[in-house]
Backbone as numpy.savetxt, mean C-alpha at the origin, in Angstrom:
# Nx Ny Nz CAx CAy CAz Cx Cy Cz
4.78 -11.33 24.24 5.24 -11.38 22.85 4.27 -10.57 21.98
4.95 -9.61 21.05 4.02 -9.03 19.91 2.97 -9.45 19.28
1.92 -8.90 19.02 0.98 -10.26 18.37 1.64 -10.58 16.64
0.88 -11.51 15.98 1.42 -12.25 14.63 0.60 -10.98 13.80
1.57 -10.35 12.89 0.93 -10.00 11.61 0.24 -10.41 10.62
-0.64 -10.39 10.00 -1.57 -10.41 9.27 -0.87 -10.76 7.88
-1.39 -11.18 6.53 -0.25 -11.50 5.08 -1.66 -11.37 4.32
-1.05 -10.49 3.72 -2.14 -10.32 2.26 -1.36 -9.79 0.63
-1.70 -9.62 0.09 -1.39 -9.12 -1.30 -1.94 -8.04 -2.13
-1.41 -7.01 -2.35 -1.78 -5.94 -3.33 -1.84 -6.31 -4.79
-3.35 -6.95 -5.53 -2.90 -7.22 -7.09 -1.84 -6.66 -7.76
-1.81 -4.85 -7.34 -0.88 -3.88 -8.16 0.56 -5.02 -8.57
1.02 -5.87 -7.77 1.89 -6.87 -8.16 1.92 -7.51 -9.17
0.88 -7.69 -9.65 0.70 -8.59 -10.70 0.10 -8.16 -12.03
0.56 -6.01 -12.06 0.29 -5.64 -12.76 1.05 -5.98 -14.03
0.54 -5.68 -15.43 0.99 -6.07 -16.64 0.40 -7.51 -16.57
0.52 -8.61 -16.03 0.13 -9.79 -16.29 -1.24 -9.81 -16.04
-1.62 -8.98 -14.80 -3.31 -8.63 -14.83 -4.16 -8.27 -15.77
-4.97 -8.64 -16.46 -5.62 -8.32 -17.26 -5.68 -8.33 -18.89
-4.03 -9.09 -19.06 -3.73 -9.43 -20.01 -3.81 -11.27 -19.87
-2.67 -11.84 -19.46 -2.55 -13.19 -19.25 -3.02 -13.60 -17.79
-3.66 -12.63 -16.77 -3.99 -13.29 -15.48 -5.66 -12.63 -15.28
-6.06 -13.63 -14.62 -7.77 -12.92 -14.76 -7.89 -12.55 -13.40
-8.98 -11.89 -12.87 -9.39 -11.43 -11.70 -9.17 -12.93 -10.33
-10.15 -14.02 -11.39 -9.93 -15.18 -10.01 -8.42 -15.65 -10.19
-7.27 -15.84 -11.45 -6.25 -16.04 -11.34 -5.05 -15.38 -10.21
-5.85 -14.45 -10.23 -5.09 -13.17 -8.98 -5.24 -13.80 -7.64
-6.35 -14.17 -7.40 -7.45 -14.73 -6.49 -6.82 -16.16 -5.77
-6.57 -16.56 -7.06 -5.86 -18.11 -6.90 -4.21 -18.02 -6.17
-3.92 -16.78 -7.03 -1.86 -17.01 -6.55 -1.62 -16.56 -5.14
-3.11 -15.46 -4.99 -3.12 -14.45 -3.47 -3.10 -16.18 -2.12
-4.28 -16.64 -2.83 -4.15 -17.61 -1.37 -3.75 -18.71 -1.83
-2.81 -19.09 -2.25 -1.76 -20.10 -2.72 -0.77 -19.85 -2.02
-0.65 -18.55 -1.67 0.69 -18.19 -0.61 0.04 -17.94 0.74
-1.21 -18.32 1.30 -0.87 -18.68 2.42 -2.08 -17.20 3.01
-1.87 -16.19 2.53 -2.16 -15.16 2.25 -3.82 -14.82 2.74
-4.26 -14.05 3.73 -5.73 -13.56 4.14 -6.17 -12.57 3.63
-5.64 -11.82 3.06 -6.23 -10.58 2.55 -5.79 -9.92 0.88
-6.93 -9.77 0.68 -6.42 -8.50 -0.84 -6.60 -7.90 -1.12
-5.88 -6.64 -1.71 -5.65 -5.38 -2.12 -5.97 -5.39 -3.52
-6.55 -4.18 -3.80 -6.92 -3.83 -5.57 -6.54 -2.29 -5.64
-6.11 -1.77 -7.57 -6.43 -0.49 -7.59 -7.78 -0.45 -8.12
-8.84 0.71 -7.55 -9.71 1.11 -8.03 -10.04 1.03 -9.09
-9.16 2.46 -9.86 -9.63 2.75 -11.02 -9.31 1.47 -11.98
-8.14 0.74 -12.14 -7.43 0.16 -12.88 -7.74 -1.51 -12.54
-8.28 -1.70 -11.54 -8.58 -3.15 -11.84 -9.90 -3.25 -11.42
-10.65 -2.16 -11.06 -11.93 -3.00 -10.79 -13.29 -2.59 -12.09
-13.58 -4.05 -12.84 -14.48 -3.84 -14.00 -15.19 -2.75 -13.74
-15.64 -1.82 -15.15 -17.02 -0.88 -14.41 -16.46 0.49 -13.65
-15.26 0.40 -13.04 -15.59 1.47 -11.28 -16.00 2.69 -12.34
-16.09 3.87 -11.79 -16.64 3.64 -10.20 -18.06 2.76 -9.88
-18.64 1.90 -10.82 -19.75 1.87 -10.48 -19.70 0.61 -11.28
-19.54 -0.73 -10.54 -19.24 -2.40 -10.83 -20.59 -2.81 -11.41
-20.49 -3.42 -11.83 -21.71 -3.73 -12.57 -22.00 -5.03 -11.65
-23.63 -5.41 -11.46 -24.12 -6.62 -10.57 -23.32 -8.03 -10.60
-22.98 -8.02 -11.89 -22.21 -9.67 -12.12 -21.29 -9.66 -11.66
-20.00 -8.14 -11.81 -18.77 -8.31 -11.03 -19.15 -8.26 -9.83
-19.88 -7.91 -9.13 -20.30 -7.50 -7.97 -20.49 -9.15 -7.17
-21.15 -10.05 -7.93 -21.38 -11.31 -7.69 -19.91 -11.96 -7.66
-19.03 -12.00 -9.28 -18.17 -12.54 -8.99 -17.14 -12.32 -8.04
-17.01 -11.03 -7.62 -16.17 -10.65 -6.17 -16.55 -11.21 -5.05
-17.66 -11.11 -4.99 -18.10 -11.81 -3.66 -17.52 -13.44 -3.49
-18.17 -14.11 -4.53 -18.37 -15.37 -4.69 -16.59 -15.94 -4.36
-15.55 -15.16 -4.90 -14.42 -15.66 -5.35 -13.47 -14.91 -4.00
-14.35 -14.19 -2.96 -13.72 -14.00 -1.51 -14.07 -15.33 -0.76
-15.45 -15.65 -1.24 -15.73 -16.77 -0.40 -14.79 -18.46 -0.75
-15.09 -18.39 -1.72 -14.22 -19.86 -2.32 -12.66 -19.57 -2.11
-11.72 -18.32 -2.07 -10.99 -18.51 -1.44 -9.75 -17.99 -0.39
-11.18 -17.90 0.16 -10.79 -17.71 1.92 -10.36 -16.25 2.30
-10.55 -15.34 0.98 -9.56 -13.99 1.45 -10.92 -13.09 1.87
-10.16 -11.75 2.50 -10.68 -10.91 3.22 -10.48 -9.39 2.29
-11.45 -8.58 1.59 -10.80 -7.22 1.49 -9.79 -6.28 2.25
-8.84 -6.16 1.93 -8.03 -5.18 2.80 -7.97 -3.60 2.40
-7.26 -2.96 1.74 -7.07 -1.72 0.86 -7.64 -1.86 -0.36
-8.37 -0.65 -0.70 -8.51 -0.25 -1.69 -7.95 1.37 -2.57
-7.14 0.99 -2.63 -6.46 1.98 -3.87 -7.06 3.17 -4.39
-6.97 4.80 -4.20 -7.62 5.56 -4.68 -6.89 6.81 -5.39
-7.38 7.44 -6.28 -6.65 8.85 -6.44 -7.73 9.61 -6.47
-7.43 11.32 -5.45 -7.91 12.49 -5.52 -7.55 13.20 -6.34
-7.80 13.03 -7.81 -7.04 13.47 -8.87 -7.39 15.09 -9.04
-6.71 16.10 -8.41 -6.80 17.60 -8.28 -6.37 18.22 -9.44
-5.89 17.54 -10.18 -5.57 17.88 -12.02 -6.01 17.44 -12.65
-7.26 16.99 -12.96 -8.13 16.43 -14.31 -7.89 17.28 -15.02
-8.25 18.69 -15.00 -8.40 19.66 -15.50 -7.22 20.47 -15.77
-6.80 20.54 -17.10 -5.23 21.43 -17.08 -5.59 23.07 -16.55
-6.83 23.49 -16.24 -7.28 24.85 -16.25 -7.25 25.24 -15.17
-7.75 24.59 -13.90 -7.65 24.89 -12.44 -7.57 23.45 -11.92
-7.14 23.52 -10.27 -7.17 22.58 -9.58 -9.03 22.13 -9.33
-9.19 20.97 -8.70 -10.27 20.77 -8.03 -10.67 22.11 -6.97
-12.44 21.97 -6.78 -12.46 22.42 -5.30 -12.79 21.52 -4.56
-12.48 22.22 -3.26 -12.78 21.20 -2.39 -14.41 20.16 -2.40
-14.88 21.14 -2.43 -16.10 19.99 -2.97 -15.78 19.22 -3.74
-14.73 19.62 -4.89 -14.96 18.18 -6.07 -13.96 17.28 -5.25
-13.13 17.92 -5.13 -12.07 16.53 -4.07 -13.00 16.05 -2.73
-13.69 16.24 -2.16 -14.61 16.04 -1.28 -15.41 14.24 -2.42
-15.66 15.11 -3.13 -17.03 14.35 -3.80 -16.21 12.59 -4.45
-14.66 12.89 -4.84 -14.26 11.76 -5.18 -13.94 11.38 -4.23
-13.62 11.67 -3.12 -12.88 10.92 -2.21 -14.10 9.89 -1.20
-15.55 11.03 -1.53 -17.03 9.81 -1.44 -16.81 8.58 -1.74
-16.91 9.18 -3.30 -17.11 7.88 -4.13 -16.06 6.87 -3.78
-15.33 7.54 -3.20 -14.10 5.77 -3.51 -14.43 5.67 -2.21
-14.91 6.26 -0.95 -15.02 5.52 0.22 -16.58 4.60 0.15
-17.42 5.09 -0.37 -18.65 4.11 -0.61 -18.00 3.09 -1.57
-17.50 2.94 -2.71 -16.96 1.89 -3.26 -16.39 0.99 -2.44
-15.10 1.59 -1.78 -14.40 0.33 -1.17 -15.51 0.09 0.34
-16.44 0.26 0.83 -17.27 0.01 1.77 -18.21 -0.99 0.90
-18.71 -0.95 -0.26 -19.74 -1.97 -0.86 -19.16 -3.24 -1.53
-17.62 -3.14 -1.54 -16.80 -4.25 -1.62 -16.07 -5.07 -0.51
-16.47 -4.14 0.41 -16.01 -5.04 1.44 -14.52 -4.43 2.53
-14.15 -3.50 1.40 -12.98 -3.16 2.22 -12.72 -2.43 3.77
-11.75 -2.59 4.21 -12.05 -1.80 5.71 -10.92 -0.16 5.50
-10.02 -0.39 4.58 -8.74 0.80 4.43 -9.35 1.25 3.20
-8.67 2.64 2.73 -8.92 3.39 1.51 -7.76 4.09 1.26
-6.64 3.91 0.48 -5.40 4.75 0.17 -5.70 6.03 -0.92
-6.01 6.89 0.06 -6.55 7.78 -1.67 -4.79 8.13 -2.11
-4.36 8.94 -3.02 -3.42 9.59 -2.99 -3.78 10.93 -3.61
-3.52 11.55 -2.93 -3.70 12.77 -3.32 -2.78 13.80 -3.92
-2.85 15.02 -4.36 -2.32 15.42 -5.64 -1.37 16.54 -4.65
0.10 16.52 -5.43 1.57 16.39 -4.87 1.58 18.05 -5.23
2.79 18.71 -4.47 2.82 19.88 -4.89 4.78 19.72 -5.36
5.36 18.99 -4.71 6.87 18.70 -5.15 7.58 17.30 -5.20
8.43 16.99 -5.22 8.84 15.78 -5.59 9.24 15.03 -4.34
8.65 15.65 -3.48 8.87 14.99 -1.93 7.82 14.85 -1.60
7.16 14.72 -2.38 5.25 14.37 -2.34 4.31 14.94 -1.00
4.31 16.51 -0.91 3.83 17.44 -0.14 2.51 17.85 -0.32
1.54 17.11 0.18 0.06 16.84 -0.54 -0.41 18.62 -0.70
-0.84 18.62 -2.18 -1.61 20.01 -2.26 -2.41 20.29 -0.62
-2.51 21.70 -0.68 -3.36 22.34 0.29 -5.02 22.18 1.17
-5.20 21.73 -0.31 -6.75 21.11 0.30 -6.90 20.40 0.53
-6.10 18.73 0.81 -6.44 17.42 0.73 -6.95 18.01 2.70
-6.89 18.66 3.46 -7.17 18.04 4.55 -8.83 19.02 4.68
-9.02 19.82 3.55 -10.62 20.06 4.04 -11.13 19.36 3.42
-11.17 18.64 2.20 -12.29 17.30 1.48 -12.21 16.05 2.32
-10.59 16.18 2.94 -10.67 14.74 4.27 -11.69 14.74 5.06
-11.40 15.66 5.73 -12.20 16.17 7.13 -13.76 15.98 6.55
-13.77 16.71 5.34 -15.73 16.87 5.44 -15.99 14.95 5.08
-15.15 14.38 5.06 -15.60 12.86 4.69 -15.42 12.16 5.91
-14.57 12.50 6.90 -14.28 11.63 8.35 -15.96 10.95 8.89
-16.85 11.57 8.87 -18.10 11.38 9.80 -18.68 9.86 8.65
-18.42 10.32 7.48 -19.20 8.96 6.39 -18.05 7.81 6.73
-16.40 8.05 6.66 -15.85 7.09 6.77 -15.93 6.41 8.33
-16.40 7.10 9.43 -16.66 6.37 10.42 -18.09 5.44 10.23
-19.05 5.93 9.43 -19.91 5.35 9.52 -20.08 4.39 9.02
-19.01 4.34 7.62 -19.05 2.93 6.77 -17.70 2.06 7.42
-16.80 2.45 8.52 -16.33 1.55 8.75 -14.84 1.47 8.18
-14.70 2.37 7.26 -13.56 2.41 6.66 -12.30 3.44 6.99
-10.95 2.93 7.06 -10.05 4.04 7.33 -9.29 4.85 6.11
-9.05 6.11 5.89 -8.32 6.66 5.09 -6.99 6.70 5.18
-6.25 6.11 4.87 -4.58 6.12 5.08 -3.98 6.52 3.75
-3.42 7.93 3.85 -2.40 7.67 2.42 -1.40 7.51 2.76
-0.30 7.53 1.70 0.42 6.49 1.75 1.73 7.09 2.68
2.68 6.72 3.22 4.25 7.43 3.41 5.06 6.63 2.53
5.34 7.14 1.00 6.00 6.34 0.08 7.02 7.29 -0.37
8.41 6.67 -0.78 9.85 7.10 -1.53 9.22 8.10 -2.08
9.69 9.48 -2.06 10.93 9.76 -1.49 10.69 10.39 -0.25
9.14 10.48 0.44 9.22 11.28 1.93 9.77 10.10 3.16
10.85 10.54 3.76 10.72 9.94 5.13 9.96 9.96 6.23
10.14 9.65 7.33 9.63 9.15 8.41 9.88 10.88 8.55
10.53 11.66 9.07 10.63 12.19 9.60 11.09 13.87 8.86
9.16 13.98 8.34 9.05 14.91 7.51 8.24 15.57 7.81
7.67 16.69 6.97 6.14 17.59 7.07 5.31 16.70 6.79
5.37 16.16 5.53 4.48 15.39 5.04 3.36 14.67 5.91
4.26 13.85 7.09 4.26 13.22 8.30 3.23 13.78 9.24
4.31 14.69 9.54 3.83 15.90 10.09 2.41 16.04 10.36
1.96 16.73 9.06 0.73 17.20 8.76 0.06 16.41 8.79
0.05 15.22 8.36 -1.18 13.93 8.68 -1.12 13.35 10.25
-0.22 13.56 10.94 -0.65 13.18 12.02 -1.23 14.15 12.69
-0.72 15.65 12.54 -1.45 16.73 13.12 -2.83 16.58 12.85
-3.31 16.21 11.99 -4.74 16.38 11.40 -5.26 15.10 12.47
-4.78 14.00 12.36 -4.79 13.00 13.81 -5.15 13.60 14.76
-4.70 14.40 15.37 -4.64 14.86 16.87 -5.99 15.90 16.98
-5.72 16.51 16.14 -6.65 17.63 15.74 -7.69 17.27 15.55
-8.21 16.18 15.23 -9.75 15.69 14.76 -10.11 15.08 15.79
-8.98 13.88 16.14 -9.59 12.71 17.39 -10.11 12.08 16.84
-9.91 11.63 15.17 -10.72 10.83 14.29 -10.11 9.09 14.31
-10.38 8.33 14.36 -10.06 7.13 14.19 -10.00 6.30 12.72
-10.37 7.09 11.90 -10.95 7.01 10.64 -9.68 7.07 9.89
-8.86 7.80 10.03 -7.43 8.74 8.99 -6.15 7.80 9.79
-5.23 7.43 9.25 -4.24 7.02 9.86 -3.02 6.90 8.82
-2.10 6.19 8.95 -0.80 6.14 8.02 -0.86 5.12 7.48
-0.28 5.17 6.39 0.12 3.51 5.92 1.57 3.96 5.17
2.00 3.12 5.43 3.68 2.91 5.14 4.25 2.07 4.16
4.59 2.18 2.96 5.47 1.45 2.43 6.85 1.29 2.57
7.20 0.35 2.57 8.52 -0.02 3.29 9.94 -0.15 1.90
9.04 0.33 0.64 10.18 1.38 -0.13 10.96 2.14 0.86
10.32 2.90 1.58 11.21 3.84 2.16 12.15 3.36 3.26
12.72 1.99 3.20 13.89 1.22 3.94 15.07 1.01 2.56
14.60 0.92 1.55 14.96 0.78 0.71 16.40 1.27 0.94
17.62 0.68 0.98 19.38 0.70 1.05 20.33 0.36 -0.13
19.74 -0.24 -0.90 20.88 -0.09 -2.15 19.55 -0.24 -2.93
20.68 0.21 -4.32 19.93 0.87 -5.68 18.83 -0.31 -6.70
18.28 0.06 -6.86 17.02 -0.68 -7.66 17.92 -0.98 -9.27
17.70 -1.60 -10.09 17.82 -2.53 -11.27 17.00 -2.14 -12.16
15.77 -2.21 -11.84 14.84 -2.23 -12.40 13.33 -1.67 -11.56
12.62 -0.19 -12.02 11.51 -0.06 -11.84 10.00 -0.43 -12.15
9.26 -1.42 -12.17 8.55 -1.74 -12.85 8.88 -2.26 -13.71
8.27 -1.89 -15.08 8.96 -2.17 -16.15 10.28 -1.55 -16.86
10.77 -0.50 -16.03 11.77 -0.03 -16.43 13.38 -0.47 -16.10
14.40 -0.88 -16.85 15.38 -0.87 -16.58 16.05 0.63 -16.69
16.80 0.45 -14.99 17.06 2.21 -14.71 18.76 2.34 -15.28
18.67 3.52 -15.98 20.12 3.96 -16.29 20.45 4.93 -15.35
21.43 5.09 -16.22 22.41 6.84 -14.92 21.68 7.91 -15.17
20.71 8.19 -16.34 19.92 9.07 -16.65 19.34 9.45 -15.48
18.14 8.18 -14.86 17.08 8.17 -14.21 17.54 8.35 -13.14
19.08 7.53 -12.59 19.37 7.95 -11.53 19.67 9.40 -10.79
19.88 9.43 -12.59 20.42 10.82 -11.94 19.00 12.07 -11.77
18.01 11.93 -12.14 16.75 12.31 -12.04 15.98 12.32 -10.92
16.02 10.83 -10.15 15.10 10.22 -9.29 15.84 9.63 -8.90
16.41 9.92 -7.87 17.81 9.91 -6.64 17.19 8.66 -5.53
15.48 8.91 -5.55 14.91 8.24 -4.65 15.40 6.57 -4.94
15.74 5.93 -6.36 15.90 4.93 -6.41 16.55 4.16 -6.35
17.95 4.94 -5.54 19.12 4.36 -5.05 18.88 3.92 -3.45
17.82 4.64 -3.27 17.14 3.71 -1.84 16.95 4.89 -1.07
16.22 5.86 -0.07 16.53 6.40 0.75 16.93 6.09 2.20
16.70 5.21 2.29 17.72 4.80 3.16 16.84 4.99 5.12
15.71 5.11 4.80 15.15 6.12 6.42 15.67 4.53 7.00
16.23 4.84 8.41 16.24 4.00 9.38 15.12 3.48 10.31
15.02 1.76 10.20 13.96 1.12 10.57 13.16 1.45 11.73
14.47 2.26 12.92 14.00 2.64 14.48 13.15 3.80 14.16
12.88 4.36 12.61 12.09 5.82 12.75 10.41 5.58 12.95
10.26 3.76 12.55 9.49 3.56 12.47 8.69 3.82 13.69
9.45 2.77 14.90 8.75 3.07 16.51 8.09 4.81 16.54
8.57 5.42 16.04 8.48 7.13 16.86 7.08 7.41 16.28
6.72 6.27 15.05 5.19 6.99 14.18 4.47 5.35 14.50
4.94 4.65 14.82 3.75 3.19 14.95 2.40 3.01 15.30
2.34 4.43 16.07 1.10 4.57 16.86 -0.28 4.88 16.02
0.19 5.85 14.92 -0.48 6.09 14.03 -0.48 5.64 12.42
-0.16 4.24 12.35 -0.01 3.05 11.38 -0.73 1.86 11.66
-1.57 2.26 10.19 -2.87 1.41 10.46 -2.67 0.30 9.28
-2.16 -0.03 7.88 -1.39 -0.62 7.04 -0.45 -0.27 6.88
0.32 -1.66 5.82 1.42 -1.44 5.60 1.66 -2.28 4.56
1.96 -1.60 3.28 2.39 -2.35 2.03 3.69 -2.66 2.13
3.90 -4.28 1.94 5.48 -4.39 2.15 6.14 -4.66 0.79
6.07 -3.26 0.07 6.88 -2.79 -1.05 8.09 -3.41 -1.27
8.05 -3.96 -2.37 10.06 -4.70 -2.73 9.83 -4.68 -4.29
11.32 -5.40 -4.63 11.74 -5.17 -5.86 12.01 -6.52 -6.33
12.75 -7.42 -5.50 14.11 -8.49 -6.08 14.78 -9.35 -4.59
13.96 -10.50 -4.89 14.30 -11.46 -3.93 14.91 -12.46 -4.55
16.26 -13.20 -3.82 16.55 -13.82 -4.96 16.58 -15.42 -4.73
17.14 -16.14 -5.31 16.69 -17.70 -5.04 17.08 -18.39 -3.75
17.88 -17.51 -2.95 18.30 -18.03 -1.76 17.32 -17.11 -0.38
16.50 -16.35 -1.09 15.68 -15.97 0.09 16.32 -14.43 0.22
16.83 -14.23 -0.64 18.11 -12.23 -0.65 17.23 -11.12 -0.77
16.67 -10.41 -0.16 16.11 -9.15 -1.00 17.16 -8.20 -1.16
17.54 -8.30 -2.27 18.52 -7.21 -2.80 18.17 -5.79 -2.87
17.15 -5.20 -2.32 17.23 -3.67 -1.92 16.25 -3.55 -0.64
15.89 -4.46 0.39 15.07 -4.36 1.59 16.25 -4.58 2.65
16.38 -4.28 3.56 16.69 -4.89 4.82 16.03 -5.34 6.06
15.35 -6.37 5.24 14.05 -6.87 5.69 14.10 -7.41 7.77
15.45 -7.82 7.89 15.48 -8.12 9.37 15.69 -7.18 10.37
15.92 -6.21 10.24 15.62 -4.44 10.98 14.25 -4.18 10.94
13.56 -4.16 9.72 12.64 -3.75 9.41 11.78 -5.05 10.40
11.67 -5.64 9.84 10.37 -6.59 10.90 10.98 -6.92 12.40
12.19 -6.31 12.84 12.30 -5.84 14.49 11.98 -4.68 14.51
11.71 -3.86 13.86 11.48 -2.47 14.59 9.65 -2.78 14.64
9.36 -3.09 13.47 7.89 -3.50 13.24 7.30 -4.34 14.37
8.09 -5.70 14.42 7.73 -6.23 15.67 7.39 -5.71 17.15
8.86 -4.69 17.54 8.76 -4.43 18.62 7.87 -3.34 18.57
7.21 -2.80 17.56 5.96 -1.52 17.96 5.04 -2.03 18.28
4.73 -3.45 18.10 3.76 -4.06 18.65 2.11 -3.76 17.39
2.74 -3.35 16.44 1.82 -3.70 15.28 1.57 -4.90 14.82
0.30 -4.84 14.59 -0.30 -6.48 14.08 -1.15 -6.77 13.20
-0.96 -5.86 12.47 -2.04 -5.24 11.39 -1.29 -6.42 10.09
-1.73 -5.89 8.80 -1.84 -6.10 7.44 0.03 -5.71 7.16
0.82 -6.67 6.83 1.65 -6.78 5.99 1.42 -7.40 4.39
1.11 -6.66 3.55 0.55 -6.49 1.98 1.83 -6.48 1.04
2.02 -7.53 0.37 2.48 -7.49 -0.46 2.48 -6.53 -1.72
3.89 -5.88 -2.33 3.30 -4.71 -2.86 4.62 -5.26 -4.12
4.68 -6.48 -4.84 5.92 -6.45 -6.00 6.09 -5.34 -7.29
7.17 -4.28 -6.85 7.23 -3.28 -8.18 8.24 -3.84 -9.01
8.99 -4.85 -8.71 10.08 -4.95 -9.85 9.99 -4.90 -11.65
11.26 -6.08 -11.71 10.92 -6.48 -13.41 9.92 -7.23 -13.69
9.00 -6.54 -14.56 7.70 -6.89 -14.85 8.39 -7.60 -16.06
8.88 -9.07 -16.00 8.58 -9.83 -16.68 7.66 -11.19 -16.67
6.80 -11.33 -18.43 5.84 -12.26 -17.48 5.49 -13.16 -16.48
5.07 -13.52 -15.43 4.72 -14.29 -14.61 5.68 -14.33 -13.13
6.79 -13.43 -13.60 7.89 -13.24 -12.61 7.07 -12.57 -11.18
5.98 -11.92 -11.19 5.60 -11.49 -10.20 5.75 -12.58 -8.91
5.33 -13.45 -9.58 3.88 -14.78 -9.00 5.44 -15.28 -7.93
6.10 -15.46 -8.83 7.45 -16.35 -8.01 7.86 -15.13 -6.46
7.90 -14.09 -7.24 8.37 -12.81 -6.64 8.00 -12.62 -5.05
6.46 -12.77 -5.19 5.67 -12.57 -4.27 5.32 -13.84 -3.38
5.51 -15.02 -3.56 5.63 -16.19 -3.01 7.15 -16.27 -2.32
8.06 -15.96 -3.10 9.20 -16.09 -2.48 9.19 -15.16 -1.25
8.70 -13.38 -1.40 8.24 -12.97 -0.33 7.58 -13.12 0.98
6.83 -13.97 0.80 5.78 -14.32 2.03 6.50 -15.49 2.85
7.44 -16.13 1.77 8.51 -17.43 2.90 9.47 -16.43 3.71
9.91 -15.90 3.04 10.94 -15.06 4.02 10.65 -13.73 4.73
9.16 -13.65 4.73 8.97 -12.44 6.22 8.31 -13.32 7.12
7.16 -14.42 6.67 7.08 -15.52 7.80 8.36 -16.06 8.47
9.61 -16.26 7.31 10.95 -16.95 8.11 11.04 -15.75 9.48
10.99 -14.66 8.73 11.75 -13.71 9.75 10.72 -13.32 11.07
9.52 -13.29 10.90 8.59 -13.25 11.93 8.45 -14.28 13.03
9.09 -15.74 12.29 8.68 -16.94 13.31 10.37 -16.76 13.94
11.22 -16.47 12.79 12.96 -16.46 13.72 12.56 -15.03 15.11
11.89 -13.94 15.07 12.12 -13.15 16.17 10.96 -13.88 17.25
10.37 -14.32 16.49 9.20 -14.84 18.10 9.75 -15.84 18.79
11.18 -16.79 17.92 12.22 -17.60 18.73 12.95 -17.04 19.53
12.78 -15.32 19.05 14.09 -15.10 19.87 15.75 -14.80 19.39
15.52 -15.53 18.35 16.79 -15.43 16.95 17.28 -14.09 16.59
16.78 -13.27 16.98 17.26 -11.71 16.56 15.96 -11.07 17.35
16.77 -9.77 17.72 15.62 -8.71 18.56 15.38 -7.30 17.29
């Protein structure tokens, strides 16, 4: 039998209520209230201070992994190659941030690092240089322990360049350090309601096509499992009977299952950011991929 996946939480969920009506340990509190081992942060955007935490947060992070019970998982990054409206980064400067956020998430504890790096089209085709500032960082991220995974998120599929090129760089290095991480947006089968905070019209649809779902099929997963090291389990809208109205969550955790991954399933809630709706959102989540994880280890569906 497959081994049991792992359950953690990406704060990014509980954005808008973060930092306004929810505090750092409130996050802390809802993460392992559901049951939940691990947590996810963004960098820039939720951690006091970054790049450079000041001693007290530094204390209260610690203190508030220990009291309750969670583990760092991902830490959230951008290789921002456009600060500057005048030129791109060079590789040294993308080199030099992609340091800093791997010593950050190493002095917090984390073991993953999602940088994202800077897009050249709307099929998110990472600029040219992201793989020489990678590469000159592989030898520090082996040493601190940490893996670089960006992301495979809406609108690239499984079975792209995008892909492509990060696993080539895989093969090509022999690095253990770089791997995939997957959001499972990209199962996504019928149309979203609501982005975030946005309620989507025909405008948007008609703009960002990605949010009618793309639709990649769950079996594309097996063909890349090998090189999937997280996995944010991205949704929108679960509903009171246990429905995710744009996942097809029981394909998805058989194809997952049978790759024999056992890593980090991370909660990732983008829906309607209305207040406190996350909290339900993401609880209701974690009952029904445990339902569906303990129904295939019965046997209940392959």
């Amino acid at each position: 039998m497959p081994g049991s996946f792992k359950y953690g939480v990406s704060t990014y969920s509980y954005v808008d209520d973060y930092g306004s009506v929810m505090t750092l340990e409130d996050a802390f509190d809802h993460i392992a209230d559901t049951g939940a081992t691990g947590i996810e942060i963004l960098g820039e955007g939720q951690i006091e201070g970054y790049p450079h935490p000041s001693s007290q947060f530094l204390d209260r992070w610690f203190g508030l992994l220990v009291k309750y019970k969670l583990e760092p998982t991902n830490m959230c990054s951008w290789v921002d190659m456009r600060i500057t409206l005048q030129r791109n980064l060079t590789v040294e400067e993308g080199a030099a941030e992609l340091e800093r956020d791997l010593r950050l998430a190493h002095q917090l504890g984390f073991k993953f690092l999602r940088p994202k790096f800077g897009v050249l089209s709307h099929d998110l085709i990472p600029e040219p240089q992201w793989e020489a500032y990678t590469e000159r960082n592989l030898d520090l991220a082996h040493k601190l322990g940490v893996v670089i995974c960006p992301e495979i998120h809406a609108p690239t599929p499984i079975k792209h360049e995008v892909v492509d090129g990060y696993i080539n760089f895989i093969e090509r290095t022999g690095t253990k350090n770089f791997g995939l991480m997957i959001d499972t947006g990209i199962f996504q089968d019928r149309p979203l309601t609501h982005w975030g905070s946005h309620q989507i019209n025909e405008e948007a649809r008609k703009h960002m096509e990605f949010l009618n779902g793309i639709k990649v099929p769950p079996e594309h997963f097996l063909d890349i499992a090998k090189y999937v090291v997280f996995i944010q389990a991205k949704f929108h809208d679960i509903d009171e009977n246990l429905e995710d109205q744009n996942i097809p969550w029981k394909p998805v955790i058989s194809a997952i299952k049978r790759s024999g991954y056992s890593g980090y399933l991370s909660s990732e809630y983008e829906g309607w950011r209305a207040p406190w709706r996350s909290i339900d959102q993401v609880r209701r989540q974690h009952v029904l991929l445990r339902q569906l994880e303990r129904e295939f280890d019965e046997g209940k569906f392959a």
